[in-house]
C-alpha positions as CSV (number, residue, x, y, z in Angstrom):
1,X,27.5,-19.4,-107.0
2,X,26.3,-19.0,-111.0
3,X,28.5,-17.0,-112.1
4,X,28.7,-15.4,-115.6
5,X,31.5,-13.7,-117.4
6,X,30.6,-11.6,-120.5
7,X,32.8,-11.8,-123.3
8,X,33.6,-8.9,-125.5
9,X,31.8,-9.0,-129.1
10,X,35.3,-8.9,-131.0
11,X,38.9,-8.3,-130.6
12,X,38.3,-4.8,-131.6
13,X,35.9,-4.3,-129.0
14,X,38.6,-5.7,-126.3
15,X,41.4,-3.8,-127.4
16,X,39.4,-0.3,-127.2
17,X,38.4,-1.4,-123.6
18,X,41.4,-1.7,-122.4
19,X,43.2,1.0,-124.2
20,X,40.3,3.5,-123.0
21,X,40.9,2.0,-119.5
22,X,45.1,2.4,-120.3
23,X,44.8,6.1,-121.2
24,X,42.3,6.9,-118.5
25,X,44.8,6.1,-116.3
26,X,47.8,7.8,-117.9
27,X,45.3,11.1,-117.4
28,X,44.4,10.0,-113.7
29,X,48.6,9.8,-113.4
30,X,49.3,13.1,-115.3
31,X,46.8,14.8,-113.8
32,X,48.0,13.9,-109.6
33,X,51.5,14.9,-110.4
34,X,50.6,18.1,-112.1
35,X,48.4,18.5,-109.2
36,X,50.6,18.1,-106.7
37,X,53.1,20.7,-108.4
38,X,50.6,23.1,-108.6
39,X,49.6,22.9,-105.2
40,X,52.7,23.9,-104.0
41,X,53.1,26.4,-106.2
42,X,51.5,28.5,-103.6
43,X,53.5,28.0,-100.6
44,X,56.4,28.3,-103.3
45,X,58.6,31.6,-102.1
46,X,61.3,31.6,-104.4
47,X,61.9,33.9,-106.9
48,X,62.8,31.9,-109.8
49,X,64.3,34.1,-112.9
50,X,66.5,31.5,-114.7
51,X,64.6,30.9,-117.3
52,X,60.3,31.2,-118.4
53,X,60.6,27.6,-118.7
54,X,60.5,27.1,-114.9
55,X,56.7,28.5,-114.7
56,X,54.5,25.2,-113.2
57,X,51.1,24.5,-114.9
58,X,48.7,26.6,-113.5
59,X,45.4,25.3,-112.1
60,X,43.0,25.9,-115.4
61,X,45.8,24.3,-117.1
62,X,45.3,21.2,-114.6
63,X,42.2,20.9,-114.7
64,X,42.2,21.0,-118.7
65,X,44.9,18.4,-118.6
66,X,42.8,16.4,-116.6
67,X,39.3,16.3,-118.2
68,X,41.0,16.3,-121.9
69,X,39.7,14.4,-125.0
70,X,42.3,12.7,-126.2
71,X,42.9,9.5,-128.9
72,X,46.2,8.5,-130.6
73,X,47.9,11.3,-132.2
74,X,50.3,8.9,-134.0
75,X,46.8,8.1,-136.3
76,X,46.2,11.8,-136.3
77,X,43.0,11.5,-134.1
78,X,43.6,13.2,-130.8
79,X,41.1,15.9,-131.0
80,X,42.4,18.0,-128.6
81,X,45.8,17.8,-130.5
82,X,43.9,18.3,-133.3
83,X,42.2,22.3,-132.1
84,X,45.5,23.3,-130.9
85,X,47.1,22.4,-134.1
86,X,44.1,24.0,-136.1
87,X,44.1,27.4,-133.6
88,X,47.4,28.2,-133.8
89,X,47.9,27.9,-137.6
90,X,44.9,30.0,-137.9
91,X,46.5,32.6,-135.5
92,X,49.3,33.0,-137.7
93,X,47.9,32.7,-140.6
94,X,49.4,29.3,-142.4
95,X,48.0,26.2,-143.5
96,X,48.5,23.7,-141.0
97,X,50.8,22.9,-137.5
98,X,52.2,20.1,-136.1
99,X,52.5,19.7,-132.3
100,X,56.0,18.2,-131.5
101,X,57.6,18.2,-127.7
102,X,60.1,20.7,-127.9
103,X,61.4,23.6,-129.7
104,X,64.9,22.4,-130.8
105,X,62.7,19.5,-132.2
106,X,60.4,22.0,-134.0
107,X,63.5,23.4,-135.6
108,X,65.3,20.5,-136.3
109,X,62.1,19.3,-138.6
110,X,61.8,22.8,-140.0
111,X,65.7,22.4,-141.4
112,X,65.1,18.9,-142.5
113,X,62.0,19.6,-144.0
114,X,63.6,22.8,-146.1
115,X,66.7,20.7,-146.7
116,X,64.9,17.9,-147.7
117,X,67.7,16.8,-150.3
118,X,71.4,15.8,-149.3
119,X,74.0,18.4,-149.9
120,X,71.9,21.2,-148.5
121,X,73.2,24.0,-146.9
122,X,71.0,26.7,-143.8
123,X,72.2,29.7,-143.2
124,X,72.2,30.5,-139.5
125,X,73.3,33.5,-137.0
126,X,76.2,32.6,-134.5
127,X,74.4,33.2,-131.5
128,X,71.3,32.0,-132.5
129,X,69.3,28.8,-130.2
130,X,69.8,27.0,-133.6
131,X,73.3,26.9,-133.8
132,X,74.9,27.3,-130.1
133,X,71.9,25.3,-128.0
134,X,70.6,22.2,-130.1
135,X,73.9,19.9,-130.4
136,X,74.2,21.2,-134.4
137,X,71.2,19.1,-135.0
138,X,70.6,20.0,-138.5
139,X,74.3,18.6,-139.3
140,X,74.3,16.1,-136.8
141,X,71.1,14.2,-137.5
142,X,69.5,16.4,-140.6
143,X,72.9,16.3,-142.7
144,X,72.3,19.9,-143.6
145,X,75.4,22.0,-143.6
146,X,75.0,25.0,-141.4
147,X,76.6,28.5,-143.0
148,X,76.9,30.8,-140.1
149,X,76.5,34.2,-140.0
150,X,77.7,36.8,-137.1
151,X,74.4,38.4,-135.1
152,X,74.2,41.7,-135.2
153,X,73.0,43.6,-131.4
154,X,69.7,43.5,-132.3
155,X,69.5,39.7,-133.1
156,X,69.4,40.5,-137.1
157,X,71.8,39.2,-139.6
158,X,73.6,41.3,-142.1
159,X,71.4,40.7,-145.0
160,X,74.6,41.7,-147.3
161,X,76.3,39.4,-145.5
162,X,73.8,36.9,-146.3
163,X,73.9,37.5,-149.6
164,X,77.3,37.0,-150.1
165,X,77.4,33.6,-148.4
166,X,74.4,32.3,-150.2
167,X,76.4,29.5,-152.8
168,X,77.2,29.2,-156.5
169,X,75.9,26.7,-158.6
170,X,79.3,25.0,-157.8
171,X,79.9,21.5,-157.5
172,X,82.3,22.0,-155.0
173,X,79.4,23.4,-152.8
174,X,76.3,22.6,-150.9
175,X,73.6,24.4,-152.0
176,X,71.7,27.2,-150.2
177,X,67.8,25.7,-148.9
178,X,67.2,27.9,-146.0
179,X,67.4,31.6,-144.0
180,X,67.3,30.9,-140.2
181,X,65.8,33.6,-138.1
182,X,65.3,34.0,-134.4
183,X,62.3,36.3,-133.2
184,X,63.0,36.9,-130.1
185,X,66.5,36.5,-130.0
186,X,67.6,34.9,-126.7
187,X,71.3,35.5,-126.5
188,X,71.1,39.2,-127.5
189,X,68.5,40.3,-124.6
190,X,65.0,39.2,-126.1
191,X,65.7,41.7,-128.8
192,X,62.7,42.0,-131.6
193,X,63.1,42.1,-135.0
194,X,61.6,44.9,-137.1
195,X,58.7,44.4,-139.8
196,X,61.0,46.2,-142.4
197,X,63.6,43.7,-141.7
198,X,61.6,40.5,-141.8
199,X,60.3,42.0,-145.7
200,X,63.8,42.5,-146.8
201,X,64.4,38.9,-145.9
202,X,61.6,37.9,-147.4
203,X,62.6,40.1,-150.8
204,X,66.6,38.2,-150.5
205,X,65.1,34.7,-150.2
206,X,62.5,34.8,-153.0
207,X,65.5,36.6,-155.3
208,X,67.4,33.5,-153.9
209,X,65.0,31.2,-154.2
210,X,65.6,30.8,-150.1
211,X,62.8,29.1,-147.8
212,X,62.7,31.8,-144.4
213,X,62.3,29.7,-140.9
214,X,61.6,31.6,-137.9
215,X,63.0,30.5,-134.6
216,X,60.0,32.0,-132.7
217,X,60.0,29.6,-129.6
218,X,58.9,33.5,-127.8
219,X,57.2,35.3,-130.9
220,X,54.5,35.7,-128.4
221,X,56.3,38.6,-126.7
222,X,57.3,39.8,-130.0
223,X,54.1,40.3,-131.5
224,X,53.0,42.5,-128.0
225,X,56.1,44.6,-128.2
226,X,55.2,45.3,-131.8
227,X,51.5,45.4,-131.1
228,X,51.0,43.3,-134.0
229,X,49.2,40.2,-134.2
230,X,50.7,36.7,-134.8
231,X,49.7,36.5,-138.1
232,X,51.4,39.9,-139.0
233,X,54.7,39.2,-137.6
234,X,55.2,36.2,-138.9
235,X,53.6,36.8,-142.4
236,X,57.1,37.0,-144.2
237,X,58.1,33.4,-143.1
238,X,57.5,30.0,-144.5
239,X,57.7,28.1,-141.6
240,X,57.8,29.1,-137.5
241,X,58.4,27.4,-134.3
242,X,56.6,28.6,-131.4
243,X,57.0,27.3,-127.9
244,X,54.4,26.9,-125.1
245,X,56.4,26.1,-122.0
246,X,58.4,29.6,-123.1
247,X,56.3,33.1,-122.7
248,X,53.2,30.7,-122.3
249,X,53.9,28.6,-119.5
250,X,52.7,25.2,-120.2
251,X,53.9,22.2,-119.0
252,X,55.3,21.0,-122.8
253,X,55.4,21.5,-126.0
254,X,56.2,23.1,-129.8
255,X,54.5,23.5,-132.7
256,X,55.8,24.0,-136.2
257,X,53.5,25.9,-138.7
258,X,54.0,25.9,-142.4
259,X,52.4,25.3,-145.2
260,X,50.4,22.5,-145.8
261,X,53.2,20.0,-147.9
262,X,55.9,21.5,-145.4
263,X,53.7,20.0,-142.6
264,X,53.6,16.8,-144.3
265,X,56.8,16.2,-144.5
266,X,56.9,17.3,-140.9
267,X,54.9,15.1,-139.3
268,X,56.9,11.8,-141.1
269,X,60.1,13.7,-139.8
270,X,58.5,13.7,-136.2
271,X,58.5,10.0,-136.2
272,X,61.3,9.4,-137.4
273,X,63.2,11.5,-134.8
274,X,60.9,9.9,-132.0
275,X,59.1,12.9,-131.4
276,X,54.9,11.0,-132.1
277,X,53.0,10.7,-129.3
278,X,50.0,8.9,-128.2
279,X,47.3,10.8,-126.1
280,X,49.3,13.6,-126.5
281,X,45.9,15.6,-125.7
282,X,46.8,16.1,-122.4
283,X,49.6,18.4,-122.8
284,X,47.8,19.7,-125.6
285,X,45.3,20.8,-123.3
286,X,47.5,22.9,-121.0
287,X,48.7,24.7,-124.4
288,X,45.1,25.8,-125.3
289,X,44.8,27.2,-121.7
290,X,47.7,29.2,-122.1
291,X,46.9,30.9,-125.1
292,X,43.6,32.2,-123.3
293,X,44.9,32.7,-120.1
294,X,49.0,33.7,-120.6
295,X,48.8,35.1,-123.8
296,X,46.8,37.9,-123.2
297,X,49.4,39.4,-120.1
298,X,52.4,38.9,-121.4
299,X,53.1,42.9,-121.6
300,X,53.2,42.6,-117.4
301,X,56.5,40.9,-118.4
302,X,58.1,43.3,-120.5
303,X,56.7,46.3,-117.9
304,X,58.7,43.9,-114.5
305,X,61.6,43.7,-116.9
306,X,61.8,47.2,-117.6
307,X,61.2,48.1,-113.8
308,X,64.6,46.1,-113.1
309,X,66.1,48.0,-115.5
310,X,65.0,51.4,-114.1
311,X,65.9,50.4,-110.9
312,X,69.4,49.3,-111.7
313,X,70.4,52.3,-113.7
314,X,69.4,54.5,-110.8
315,X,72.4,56.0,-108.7
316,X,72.4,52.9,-106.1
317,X,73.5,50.4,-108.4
318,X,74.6,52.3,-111.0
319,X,78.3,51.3,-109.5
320,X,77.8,47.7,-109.1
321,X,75.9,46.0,-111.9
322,X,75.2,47.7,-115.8
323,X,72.1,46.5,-118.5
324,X,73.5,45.3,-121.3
325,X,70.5,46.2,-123.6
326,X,67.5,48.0,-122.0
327,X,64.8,45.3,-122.2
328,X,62.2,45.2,-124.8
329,X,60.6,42.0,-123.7
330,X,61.1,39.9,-120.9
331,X,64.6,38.6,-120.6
332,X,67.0,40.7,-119.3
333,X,70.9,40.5,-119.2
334,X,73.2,42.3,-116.7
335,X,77.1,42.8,-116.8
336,X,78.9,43.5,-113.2
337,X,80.5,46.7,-113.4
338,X,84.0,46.7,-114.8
339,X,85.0,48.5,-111.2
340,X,83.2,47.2,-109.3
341,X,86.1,44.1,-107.6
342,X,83.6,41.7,-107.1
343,X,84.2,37.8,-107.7
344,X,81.4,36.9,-110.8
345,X,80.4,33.9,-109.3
346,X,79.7,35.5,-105.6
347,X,76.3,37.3,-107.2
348,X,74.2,34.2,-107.5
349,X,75.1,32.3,-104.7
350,X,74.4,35.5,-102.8
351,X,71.1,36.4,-104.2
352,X,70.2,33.0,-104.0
353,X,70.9,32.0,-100.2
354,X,70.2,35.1,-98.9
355,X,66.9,36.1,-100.8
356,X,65.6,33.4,-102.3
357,X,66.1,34.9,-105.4
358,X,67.1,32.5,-108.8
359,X,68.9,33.6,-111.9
360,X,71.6,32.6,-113.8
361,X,75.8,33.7,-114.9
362,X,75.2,33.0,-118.9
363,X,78.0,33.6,-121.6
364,X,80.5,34.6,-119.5
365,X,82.0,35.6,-116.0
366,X,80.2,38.7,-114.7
367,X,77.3,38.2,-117.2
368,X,73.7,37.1,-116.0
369,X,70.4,36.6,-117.4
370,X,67.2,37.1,-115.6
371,X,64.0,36.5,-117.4
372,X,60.0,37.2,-116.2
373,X,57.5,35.0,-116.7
374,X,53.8,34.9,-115.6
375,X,54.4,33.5,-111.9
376,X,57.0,36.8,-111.0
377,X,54.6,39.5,-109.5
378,X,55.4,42.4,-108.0
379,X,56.1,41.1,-104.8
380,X,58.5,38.8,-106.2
381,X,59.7,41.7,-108.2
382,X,60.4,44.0,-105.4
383,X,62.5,41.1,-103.8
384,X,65.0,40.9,-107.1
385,X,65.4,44.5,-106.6
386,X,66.3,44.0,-102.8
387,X,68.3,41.5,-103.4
388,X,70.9,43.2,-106.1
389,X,70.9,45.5,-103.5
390,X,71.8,43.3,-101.0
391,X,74.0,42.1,-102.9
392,X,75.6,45.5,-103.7
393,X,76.1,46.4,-100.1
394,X,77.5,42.6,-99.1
395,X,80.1,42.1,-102.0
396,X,81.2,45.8,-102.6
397,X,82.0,45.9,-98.9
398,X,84.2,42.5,-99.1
């Protein structure tokens, strides 16, 4: 047999072959697991209220992941990476964005970036996702020294308060970079925070000579509950984190969104803390999906939050389990009733064996957080409401 193997022209030539083979099978991968998830999603019956984070990628989101354009992003020529980063810095109205994996990642570049010099000093609420549920990032691995700040009911900081921590010239002292914000706040109920506010903030960091960062892994939702658009509710900030996996449910991914030097420095930060990827397109992708498709319905949340709340303020389970704040997004927080002699930790075992039905005890004993997302319909809601009343008639009667 004359047989004849064809050489490629260069080493270039080989090396694109076989990385164009390498990430067509990374998509082929990607794509049958996602698959797989999404197929089930169907036959799925639980109701699953711990977090918006559990959402699986839906099928437009698949398929985009699957037929994606993607390159190295590391080089900066994933073009799919690319029109995400592009759209969503044009939706709010900045320079530029960098796509990152997460949002504690997002907001641990954001700090460093702002406190770019050694010494420097962010001040940040005491309940904020910043300070409580990101190991102390900024201090640990940024070597900014956070200043804290007690939050206020409605996720706002005392801007007094802020004022008076915000250091001397003093030797003895850091210095003051950065104003952490959280929009919406997660510990205090998905709680928005007010235009006026964000413009007084604004006024006390450019008196201050402050950079403003906005924690705003679920801005989404704030900007419907306003009825404002992205780029108005975050026009007062110099940098933001928004989330995709949160409000949006994609599979992955942050992006921080600054101006354009801020985003410079950002993208060597990303590599440093390991956060560069390759054909990052993929989950790129899914993101672009869910700012068409997710985006656009995110008031369905607020209204199934609000419908839990109706429903446990009326006379049945008035006795058994109180809202802490009446919801103005889509998290909501419950408190078992101080007489009602019920064991805190019988409530989700119960509503979870016996209904199917998924949230979480958060803070403290007798405190629980249940949050909407995209993939809780009606159906699914009218089974959380069964099931607190279940549980109402099962543990009130032990």
């Amino acid at each position: 047999i004359n047989s004849k193997v064809i050489q490629p022209t260069s080493c270039e030539e080989e090396i694109e072959s076989r990385s164009r083979v390498m990430r067509n099978k990374s998509k082929i991968l990607i794509y049958a697991m996602v698959s797989i998830r999404v197929r089930s999603l169907s036959s799925l019956a639980r109701v699953d209220l711990r977090s918006d984070t559990v959402t699986l990628p839906t099928e437009a989101m698949s398929k985009a992941m699957q037929s994606a354009k993607c390159d190295d992003d590391v080089l900066g020529r994933d073009p799919t990476v690319q029109k995400l980063e592009e759209r969503v810095a044009h939706m709010l109205d900045k320079e530029d964005a960098v796509f990152v994996p997460s949002g504690t990642q997002a907001n641990l570049i954001a700090v460093m970036a702002h406190c770019w010099e050694r010494s420097c000093e962010y001040i940040v609420g005491d309940a904020a996702h910043i300070y409580l549920y990101e190991q102390g990032g900024g201090a640990v691995v940024g070597g900014a020294h956070p200043r804290v700040v007690p939050t206020q009911d409605d996720g706002s900081l005392s801007l007094d308060t802020v004022e008076s921590l915000i250091r001397s010239d003093d030797p003895h002292f850091p210095v003051s970079k950065l104003f952490c914000l959280e929009n919406t706040h997660n510990v205090k109920g998905g709680t928005v925070l007010t235009q006026e506010y964000m413009k007084q903030a604004r006024k006390l960091c450019d008196r201050k000579q402050l950079k403003l960062h906005l924690d705003g892994a679920r801005l989404w939702h704030a900007a419907h509950a306003l009825d404002l658009s992205m780029a108005q509710i975050c026009a007062d900030a110099d940098s933001i984190a928004v989330c995709l996996s949160k409000a949006l449910g994609a599979p992955a991914g942050s992006l921080l969104v600054a101006d354009s030097d801020t985003i410079a420095k950002a993208k060597r930060l990303r590599k440093l803390l390991g956060g560069a990827m390759r054909q990052s397109g993929v989950l790129a992708a899914a993101g672009l999906i869910a700012l068409d498709e997710q985006f656009p319905k995110l008031p369905q949340d607020h209204f199934r939050a609000a419908t839990i709340a109706d429903a446990i303020q009326a006379e049945y389970l008035r006795d058994f389990v109180q809202i802490e704040r009446y919801p103005e997004t889509n998290i909501l927080f419950l408190n078992l009733h101080p007489d009602a002699h019920v064991d805190p930790d019988a409530l989700v075992p119960y509503c979870a064996e016996e209904h199917d039905v998924h949230f979480l005890q958060i803070g403290k004993p007798g405190r629980y957080r249940l949050v909407l997302h995209h993939q809780v319909d009606d159906s699914k809601l009218e089974r959380t409401i069964a099931a607190l009343r279940g549980a109402r008639d099962k543990l009130l009667s032990n």
